[in-house]
C-alpha positions in Angstrom: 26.4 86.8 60.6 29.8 86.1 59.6 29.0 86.7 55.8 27.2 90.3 57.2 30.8 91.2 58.3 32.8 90.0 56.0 30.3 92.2 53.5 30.6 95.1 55.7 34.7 95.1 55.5 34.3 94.7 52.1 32.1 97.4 51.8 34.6 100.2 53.9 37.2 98.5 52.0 36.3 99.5 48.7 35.1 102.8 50.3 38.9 103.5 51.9 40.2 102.9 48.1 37.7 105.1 46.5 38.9 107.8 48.7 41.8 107.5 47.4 41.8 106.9 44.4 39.3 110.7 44.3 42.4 112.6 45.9 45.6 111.9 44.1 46.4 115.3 45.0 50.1 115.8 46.6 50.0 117.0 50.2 53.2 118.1 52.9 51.7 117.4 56.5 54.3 119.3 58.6 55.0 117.7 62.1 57.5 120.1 63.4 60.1 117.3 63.0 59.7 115.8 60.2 57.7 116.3 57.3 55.5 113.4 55.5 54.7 113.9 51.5 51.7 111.5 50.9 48.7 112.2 48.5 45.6 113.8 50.5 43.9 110.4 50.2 46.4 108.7 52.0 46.6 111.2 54.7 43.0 111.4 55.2 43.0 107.4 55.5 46.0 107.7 58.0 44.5 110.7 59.8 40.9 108.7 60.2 43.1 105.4 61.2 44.9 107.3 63.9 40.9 109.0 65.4 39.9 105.4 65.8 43.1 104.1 67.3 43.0 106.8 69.8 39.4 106.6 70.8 39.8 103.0 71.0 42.6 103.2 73.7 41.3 106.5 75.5 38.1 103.9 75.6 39.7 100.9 76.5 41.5 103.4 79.8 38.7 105.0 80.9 35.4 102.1 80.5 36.8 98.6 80.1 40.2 98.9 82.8 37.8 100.1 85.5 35.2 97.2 84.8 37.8 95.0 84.8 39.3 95.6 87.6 36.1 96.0 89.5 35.1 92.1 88.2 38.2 91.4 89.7 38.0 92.6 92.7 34.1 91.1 92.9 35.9 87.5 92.5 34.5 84.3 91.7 
């Protein structure tokens, strides 16, 4: 099992660089304060980084809290 995962982050690893390494174009992402220069495979890494960090805590809010707090409340 633990040589399946370790395969598997290998796996998106090399995936993540070969991304990048296909879009060495230059890119301006404009955030209306500030704007980032990065190559588009970088921002696309970023961009896909931030997705799963944000459905991981909008996840996190709205299923594991509740369950939580209702094991909680259940005690012992």
């Amino acid at each position: 099992m633990r040589l399946l995962r370790v395969l598997v982050g290998f796996f998106f690893l090399a995936a993540g660089l070969a991304v990048g390494a296909l879009n060495p174009q230059p890119v301006a992402v404009d955030l209306g304060f500030a704007t980032l220069h990065a190559t588009l495979g970088v921002a696309i890494l970023v961009a896909l980084l931030a997705g799963v960090i944000a459905g991981g805590l909008v996840l996190a809010v709205s299923v594991v809290l509740p369950l939580r707090n209702r094991l909680r409340r259940r005690g012992p």
